[in-house]
GUDRENTOR-332678 format. One record per atom (N, C-alpha, C): x negated, y negated, z negated. Coordinates in steps of 0.001 Angstrom, whole numbers, plus 500000, padded with zeros to 6 digits. Layout:
N
XYZ/...
***
This chain:
66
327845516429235997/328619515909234886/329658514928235416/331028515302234860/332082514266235281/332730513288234366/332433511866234861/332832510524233810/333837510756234413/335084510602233370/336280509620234264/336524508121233642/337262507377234400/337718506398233708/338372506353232365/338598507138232177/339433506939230308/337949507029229521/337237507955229558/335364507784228567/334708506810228864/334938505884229863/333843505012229525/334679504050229279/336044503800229720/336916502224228833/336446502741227221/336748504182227051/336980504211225355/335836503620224974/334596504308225609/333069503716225089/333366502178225302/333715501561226069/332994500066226152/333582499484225612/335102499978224603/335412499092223444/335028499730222477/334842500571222628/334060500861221108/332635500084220728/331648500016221825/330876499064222364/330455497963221854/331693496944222890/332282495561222585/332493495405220681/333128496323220420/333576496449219223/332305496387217875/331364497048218671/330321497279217468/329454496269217787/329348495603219064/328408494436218783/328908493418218795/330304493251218285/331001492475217376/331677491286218966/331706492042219910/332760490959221044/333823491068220937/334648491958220132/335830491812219835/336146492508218476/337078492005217863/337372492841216456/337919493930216144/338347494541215026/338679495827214967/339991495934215337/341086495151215335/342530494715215594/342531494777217084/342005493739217949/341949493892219438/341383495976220219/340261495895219466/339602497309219614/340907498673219041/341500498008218395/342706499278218362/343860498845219022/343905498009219133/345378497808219964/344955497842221760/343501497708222138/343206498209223408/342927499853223554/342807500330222378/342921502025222337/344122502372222657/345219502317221206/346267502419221409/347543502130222777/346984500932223844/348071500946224424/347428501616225668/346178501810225896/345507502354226474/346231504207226664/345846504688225087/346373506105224965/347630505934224996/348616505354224934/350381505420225240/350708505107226746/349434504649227839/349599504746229390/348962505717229822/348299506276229210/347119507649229870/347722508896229662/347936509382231426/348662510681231416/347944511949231442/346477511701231269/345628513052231581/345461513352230209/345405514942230648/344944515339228922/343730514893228744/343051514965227521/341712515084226659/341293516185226931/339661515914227446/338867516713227364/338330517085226164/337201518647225996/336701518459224795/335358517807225043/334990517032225944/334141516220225739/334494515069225086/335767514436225592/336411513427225086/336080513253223624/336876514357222979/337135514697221687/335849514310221077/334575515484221665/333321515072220769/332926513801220498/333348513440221802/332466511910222166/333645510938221129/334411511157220612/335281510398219835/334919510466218425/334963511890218271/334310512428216869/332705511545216868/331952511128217526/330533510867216939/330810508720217092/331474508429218510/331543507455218058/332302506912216419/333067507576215853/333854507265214413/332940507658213393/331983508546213640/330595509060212767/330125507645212514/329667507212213701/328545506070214164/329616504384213602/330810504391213578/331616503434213084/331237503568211453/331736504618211278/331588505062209527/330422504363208936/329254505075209616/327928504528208863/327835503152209335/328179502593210244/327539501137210316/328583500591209012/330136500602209019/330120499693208451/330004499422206681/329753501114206673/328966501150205232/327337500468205343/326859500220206430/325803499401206069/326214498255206227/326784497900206160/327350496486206428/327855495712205055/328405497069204301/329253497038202626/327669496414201875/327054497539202219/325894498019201017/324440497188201232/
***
């Protein structure tokens, strides 16, 4: 199995993000300038692994509402 560096920065702000070391503003603007310097395509691992972390965003912060 091959990590590269772009899956695990994404994970460790997403991470950081969910156990609240940085906020949702910092956590997108380190995505964003992140993805506007990154010249490799997306894998479809990438993709999945994007799709379940935003699953896993969704429900927390509806438990968070409710």
């Amino acid at each position: 199995m091959h990590l590269n560096s772009k899956s695990i920065f994404l994970r460790r702000v997403q991470e950081a993000f969910l156990l609240r070391k940085i906020n949702k503003r910092t956590s997108n603007h380190f995505i964003s300038v992140y993805k506007k310097f990154d010249s490799n395509k997306r894998s479809e691992a990438d993709e999945k692994a994007d799709e379940l972390l935003a699953e896993l965003i969704s429900q927390s912060s509806l438990k968070k509402r409710g």
